[in-house]
C-alpha positions as CSV (number, residue, x, y, z in Angstrom):
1,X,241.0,224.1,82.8
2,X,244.3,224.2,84.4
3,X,246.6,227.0,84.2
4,X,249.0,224.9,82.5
5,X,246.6,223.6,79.7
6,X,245.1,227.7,79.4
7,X,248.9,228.3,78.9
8,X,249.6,225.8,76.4
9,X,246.3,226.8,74.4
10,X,247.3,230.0,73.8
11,X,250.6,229.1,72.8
12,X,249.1,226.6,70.6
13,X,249.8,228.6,67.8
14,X,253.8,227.5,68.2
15,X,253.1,224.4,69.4
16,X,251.2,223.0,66.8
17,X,254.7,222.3,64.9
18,X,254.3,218.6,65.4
19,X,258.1,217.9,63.6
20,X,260.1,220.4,65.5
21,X,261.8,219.5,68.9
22,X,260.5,222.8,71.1
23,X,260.7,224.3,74.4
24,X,258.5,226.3,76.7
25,X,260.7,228.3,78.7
26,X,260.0,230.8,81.5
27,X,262.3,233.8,81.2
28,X,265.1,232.8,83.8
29,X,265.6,230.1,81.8
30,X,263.2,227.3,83.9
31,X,261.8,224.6,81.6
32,X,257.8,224.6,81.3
33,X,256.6,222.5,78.8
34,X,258.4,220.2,76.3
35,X,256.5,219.0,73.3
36,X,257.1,215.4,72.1
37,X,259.7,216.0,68.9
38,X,261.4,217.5,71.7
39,X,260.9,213.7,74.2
40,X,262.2,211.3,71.0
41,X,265.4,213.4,70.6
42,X,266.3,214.2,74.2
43,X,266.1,212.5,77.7
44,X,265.9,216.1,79.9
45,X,265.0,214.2,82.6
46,X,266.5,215.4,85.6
47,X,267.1,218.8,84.1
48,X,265.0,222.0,85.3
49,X,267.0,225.0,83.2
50,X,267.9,225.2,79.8
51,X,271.5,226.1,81.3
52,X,272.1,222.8,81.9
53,X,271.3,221.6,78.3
54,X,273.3,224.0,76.4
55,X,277.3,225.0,76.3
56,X,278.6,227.9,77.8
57,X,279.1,230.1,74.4
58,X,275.1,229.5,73.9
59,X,274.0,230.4,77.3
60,X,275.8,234.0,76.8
61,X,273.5,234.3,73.8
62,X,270.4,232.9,75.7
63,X,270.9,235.3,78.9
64,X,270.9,238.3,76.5
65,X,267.8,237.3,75.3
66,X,266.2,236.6,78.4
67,X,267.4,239.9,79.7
68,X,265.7,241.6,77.1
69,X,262.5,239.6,76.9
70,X,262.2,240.2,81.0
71,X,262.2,243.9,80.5
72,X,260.1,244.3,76.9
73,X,256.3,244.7,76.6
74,X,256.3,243.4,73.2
75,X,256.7,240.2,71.4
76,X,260.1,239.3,70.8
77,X,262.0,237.2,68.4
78,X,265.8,236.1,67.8
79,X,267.4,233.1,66.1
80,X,270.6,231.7,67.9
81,X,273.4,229.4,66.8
82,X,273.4,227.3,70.0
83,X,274.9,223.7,71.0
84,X,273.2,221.2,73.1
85,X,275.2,218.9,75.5
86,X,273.7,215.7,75.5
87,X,275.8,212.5,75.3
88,X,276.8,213.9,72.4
89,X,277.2,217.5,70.6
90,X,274.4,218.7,69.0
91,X,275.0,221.8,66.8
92,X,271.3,223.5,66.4
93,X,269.8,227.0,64.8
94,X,267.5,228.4,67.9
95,X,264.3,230.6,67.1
96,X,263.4,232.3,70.0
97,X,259.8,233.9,70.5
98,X,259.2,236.3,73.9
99,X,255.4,236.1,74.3
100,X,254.6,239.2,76.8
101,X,251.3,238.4,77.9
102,X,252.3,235.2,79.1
103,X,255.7,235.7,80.0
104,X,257.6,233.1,78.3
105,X,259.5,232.5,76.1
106,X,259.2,229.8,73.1
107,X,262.2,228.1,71.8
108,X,262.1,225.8,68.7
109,X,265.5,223.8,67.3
110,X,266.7,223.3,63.9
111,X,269.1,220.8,63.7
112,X,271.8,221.1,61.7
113,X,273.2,217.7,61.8
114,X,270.7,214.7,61.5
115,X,270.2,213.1,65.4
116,X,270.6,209.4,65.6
117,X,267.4,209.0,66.7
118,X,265.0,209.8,63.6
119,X,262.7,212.9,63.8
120,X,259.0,212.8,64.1
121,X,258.8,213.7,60.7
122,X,260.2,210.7,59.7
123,X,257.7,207.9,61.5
124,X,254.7,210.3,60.7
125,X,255.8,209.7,56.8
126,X,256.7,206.0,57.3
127,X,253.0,205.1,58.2
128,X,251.4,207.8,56.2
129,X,253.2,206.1,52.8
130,X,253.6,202.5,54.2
131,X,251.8,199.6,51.4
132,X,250.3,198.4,54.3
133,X,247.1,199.3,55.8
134,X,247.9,201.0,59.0
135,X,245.1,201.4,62.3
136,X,246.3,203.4,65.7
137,X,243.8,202.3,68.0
138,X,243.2,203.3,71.4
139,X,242.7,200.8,75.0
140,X,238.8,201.1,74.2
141,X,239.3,199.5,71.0
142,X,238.6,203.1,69.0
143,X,240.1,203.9,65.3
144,X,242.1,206.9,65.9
145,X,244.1,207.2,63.2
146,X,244.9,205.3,59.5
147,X,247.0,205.5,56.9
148,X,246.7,206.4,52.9
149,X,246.0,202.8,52.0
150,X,242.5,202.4,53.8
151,X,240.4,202.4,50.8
152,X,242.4,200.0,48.8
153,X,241.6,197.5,51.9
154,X,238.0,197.5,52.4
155,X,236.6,200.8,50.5
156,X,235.9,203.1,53.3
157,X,237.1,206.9,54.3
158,X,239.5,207.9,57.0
159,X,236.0,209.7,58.2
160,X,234.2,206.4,58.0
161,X,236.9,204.7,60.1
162,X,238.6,206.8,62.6
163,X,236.2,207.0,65.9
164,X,234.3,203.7,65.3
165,X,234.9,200.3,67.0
166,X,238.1,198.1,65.5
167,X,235.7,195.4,65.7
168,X,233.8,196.9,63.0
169,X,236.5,196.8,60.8
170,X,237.2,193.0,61.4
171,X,234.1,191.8,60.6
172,X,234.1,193.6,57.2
173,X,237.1,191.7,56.6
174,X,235.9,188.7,58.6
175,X,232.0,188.3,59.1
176,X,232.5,184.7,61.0
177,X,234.5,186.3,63.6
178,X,233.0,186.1,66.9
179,X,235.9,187.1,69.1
180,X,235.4,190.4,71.3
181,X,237.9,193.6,70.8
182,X,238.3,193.3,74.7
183,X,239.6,189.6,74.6
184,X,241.8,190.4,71.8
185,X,243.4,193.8,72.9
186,X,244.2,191.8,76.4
187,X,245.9,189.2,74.3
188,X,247.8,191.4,72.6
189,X,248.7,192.8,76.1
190,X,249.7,189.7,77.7
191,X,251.7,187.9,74.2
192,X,253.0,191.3,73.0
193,X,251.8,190.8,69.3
194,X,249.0,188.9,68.0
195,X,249.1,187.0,64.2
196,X,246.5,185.9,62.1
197,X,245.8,185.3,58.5
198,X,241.8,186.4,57.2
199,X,239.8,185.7,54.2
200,X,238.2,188.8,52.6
201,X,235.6,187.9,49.7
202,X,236.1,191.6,48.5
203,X,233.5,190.7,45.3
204,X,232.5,187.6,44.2
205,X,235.2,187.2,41.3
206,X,238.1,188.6,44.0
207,X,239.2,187.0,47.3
208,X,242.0,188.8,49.2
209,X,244.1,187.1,51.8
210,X,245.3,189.9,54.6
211,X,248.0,188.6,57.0
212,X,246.7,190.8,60.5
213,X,249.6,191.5,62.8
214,X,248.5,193.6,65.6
215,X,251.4,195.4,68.5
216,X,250.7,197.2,71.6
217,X,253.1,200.0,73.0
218,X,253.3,200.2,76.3
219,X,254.8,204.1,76.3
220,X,251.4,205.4,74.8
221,X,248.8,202.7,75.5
222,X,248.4,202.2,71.6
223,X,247.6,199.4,69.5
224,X,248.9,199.1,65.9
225,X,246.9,196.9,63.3
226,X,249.0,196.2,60.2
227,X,247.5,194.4,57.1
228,X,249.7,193.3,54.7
229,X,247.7,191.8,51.1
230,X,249.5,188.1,51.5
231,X,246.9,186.7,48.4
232,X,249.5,186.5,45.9
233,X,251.8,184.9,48.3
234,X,248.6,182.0,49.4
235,X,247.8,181.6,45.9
236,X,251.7,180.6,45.1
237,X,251.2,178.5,47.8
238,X,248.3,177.0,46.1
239,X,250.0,176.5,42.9
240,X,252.9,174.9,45.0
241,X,250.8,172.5,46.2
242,X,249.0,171.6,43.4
243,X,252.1,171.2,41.4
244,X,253.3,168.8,44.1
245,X,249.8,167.2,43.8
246,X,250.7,166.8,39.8
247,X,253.8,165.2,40.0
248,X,253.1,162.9,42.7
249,X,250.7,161.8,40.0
250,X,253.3,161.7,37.3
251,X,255.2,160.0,39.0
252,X,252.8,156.8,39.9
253,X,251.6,157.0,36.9
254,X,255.0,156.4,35.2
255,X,256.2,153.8,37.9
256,X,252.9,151.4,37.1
257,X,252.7,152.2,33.3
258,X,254.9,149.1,32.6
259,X,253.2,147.0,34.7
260,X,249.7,148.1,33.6
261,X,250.1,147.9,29.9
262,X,251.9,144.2,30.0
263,X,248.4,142.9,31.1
264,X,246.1,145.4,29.4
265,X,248.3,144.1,25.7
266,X,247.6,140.5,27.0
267,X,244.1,141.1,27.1
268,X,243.7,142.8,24.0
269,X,245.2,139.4,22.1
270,X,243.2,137.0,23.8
271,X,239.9,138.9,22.8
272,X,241.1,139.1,19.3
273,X,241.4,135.4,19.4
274,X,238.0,135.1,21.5
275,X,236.3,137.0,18.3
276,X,237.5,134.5,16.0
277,X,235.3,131.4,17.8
278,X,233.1,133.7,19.8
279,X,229.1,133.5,19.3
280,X,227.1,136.7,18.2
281,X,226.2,137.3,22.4
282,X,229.8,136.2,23.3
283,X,230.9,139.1,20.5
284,X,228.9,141.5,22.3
285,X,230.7,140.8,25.4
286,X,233.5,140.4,24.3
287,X,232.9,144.4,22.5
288,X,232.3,145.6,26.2
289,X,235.6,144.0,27.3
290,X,237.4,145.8,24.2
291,X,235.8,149.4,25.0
292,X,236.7,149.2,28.6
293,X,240.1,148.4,27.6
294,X,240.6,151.5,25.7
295,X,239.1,153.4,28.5
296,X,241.9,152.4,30.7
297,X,245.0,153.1,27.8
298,X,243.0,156.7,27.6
299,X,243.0,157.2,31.0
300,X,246.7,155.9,31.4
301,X,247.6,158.1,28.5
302,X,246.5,161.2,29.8
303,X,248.0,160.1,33.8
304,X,251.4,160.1,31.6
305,X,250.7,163.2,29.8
306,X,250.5,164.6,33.5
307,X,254.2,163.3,34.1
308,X,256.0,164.1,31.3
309,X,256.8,167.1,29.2
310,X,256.0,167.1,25.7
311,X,258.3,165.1,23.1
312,X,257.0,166.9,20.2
313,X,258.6,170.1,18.4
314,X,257.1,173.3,19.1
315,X,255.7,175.3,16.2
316,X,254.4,178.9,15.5
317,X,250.7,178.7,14.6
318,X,247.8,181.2,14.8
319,X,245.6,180.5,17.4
320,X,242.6,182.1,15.9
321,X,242.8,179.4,13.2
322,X,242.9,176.1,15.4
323,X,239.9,178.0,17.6
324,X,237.9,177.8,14.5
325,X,238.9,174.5,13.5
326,X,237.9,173.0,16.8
327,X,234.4,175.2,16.8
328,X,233.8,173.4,13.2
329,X,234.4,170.1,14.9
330,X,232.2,170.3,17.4
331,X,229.2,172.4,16.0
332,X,227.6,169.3,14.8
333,X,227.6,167.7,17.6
334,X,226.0,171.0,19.3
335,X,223.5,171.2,16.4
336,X,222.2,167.6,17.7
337,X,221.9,168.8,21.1
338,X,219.8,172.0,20.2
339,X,222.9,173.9,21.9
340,X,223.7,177.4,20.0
341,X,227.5,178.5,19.3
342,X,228.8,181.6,18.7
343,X,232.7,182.4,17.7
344,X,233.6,185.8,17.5
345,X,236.8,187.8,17.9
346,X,238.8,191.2,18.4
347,X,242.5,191.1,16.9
348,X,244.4,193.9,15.6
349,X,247.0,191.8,14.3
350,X,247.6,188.1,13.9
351,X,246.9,186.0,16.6
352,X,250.1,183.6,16.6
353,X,251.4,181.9,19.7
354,X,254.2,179.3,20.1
355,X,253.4,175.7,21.5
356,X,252.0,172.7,20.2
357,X,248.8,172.8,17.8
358,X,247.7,168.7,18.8
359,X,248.1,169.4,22.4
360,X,246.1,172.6,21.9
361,X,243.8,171.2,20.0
362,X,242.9,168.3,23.1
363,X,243.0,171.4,25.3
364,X,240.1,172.7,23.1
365,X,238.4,169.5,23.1
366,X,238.2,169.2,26.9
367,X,236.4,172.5,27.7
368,X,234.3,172.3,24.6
369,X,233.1,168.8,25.6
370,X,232.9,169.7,29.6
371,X,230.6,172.8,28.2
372,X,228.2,171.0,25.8
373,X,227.8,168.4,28.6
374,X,227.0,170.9,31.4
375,X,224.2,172.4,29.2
376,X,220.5,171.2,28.0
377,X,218.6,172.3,24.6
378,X,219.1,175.8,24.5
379,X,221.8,176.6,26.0
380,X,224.8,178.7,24.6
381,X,228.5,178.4,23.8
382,X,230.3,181.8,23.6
383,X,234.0,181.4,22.1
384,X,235.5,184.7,22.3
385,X,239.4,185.5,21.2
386,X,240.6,188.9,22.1
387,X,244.4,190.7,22.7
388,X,245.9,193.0,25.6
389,X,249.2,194.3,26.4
390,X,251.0,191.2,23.8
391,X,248.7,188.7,25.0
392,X,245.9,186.3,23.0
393,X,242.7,185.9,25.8
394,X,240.5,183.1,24.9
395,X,237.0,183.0,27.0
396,X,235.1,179.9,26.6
397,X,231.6,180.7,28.4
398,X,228.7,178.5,28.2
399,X,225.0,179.0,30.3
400,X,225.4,175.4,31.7
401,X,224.2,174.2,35.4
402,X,227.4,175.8,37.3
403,X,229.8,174.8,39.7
404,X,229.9,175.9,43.6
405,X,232.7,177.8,45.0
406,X,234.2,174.4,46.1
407,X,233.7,172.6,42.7
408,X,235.7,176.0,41.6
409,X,238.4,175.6,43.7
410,X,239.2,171.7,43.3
411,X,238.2,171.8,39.5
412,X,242.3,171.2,38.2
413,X,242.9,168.8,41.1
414,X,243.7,165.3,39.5
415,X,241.1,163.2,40.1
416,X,238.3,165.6,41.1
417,X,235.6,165.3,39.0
418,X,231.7,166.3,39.0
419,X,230.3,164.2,36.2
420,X,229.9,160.8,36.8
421,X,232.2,158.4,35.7
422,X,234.7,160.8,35.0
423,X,238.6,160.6,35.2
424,X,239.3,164.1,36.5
425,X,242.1,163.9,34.9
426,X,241.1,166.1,31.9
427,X,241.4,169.8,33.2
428,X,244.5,168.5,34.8
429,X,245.7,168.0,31.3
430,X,244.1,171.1,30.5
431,X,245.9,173.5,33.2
432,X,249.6,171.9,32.2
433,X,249.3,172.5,29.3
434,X,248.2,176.2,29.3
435,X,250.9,176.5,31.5
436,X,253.5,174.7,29.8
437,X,252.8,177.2,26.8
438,X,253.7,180.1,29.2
439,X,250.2,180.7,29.5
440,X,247.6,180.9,32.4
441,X,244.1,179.6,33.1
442,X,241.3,180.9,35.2
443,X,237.6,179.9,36.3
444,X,234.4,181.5,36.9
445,X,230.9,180.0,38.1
446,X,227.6,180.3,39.2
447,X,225.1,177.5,40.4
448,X,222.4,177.6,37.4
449,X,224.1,180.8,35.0
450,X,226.9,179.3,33.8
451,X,230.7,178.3,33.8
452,X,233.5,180.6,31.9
453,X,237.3,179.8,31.4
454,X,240.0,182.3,30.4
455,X,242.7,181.4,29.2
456,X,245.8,183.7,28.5
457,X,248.7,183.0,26.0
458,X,251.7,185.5,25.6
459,X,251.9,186.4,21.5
460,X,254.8,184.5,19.6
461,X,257.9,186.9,18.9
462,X,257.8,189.6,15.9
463,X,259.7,188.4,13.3
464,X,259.3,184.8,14.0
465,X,258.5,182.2,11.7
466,X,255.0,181.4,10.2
467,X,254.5,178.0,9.1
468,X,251.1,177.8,9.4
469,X,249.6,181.2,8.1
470,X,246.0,182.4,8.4
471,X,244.4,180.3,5.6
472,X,245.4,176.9,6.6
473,X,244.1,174.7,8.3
474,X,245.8,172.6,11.6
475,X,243.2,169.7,12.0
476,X,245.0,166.9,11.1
């Protein structure tokens, strides 16, 4: 070890103030060390004395000291009221420590006007309290330092991170990645700052989006990783585009409605009249021709649900109510099937929302009818009504065959649909609707265990009007 470093370590004492702008002075006044507080405030470069830093009043005051100090045996301390001459005037408070056995002398400023240039303190607090998740890592591609916000990211300790590979922590977040640390850190070198956007299945019901930018700085050979948590941001996106996706729909739907239901009207006369001449096999035909009719008005309807908002008035009603209605509707039918249902619920209070009971009622009907079709005999319907924090949450959970993470994610896309035959129009229907009632929808599923909805509705007003209480019934 040098004599310099020996020097330093046993002044490490004073030095270890890692937010005060200090000096390491030999006692004529020659500058030894200068610790880096001391680099971000100053350029001394240039300078060898700390007479040619400070003013003429202060050096009077300093060469007192240092007179003193050269003569004294013991440790020695004074504070100062000095001014530095920079490009500017800096009034400081000077503590001055005489260290005997080493002979020199420690000084350490106090400002007492903020610098321009922001103190150590301040950066060291910016990335300890910054909301995003903050790596320091070194040419070799090393952790060696993070911020507060490391377990909120991926779940592990600053002792779990700092020391081990950067790579390590990218293939949490990213086990497909198969590009080295060295390629990218020599990217970063050669483009300044490298961008990326990464995937992170955090649990099986949450998927995180982190947008990875990632500096170097050239003055200390350091690269910065910052994740920022951009999901909310991609899902909006999401939303965006499939609400572009729904009125590009509404609106072909509602530019060939005319010219679809001229025909479809046509045909519907000329099979009445057909019927009246028809033979019994003609009849039966002429029965197919009729059903497949209605299937296109039903699935032109609901295109022009898709593109319109509702016409009808809005009402208060109790949610609980129409749940039960609907459940008494299609329990029959489940009974048939050998398919079980269970309705149960946890209110505190009543359960009212504000919309429109019919198109509620067809919301009901789609994921009751999607659920008993995904299930054989045995299977269960669970139909579960609950509050939190002024909302109504409505689960509908069956133990049907599933849907992959694919089917998941295209499931209220017009036109997707699973079963064959189908529109894929109805969970379309289903998801403006929720919405349009200031509500929101979500989806769970597994391959072979089951599919879930939840949907969430905000709780009509206090004070608002009842018309349909409790006790009555809303199937019409």
């Amino acid at each position: 070890m040098s004599d310099f470093d020996s020097t330093l370590k046993s002044l490490s004492f004073l030095l270890d103030d890692s937010f005060r702008p200090s000096l390491v002075l030999h006692v004529n006044g020659d500058i030894y060390y200068e610790n880096e507080p001391f680099k971000m405030h100053f350029d001394i470069t240039g300078k060898r004395n700390i007479s040619e830093i400070i003013d003429s009043t202060s050096l009077c005051e300093w060469t007192g000291f240092s007179e003193r100090a050269s003569t004294s045996e013991q440790i020695l301390m004074e504070k100062l009221s000095v001014t530095l001459c920079f490009d500017e005037i800096v009034p400081s408070e000077l503590q001055l420590f005489y260290i005997p056995d080493m002979k020199k002398i420690i000084a350490k400023f106090d400002f007492q006007e903020p610098c321009k240039i922001p103190s150590l303190k301040t950066y060291f607090n910016a990335f300890r309290q910054s909301s995003d998740f903050l790596l320091l890592v070194d040419q070799d591609g090393k952790i060696r330092d993070v911020n507060e916000v490391h377990s909120v990211f991926i779940n592990q300790t600053r002792k779990e991170l700092v020391g081990q590979s950067i790579g390590n922590v990218l293939s949490i977040i990213d086990p497909e990645n198969d590009e080295s640390v060295h390629d990218l850190l020599e990217k970063v070198k050669v483009q300044g700052f490298v961008e990326s956007i990464k995937t992170y299945q955090r649990s099986a019901e949450d998927t995180r989006y982190y947008h990875i930018t990632t500096y170097y700085d050239k003055e200390t050979n350091i690269f910065i990783f910052q994740m920022s948590d951009s999901t909310e941001k991609e899902n909006l996106q999401v939303q965006l585009a499939h609400s572009g996706s729904l009125s590009a729909v509404g609106q072909i739907a509602a530019s060939i409605a005319h010219e679809i239901r001229n025909p479809i009207t046509t045909l519907k006369g000329f099979t009445q009249l057909l019927k009246v001449s028809a033979t019994d096999d003609s009849i039966r035909y002429i029965s197919v021709i009729e059903d497949e009719i209605e299937r296109m008005e039903t699935i032109l309807g609901e295109m022009l649900v898709l593109s319109k908002p509702s016409e009808k008035k809005k009402a208060v009603f109790s949610l609980e109510v129409l749940v039960g209605d609907m459940v008494s509707i299609l329990l029959p039918k489940a009974v048939m099937d050998g398919i079980e249902v269970a309705q149960s619920a946890e209110l505190s209070s009543n359960p009212h929302i504000f919309g429109d009971p019919d198109k509620m009622k067809q919301v009901l009907l789609n994921l009751f009818k999607n659920a008993l079709e995904s299930m054989q005999v045995g299977g269960k319907l669970a139909v579960h009504l609950s509050e939190s924090d002024g909302k109504l949450i409505l689960s509908i959970t069956d133990t049907g065959k599933g849907m992959t993470r694919h089917q998941v994610s295209q499931v209220f896309m017009p036109f997707f649909s699973s079963k064959p035959g189908g529109t894929g129009l109805g969970l379309p229907f289903v998801l403006k609707t929720v919405e349009d009632h200031g509500g929101t929808i979500a989806v769970d599923s597994q391959i072979d265990v089951g599919t879930k909805f939840i949907l969430t509705f905000p709780k009509a007003k206090e004070g608002a009007s009842y018309p349909l209480n409790s006790k009555q019934s809303i199937v019409s």
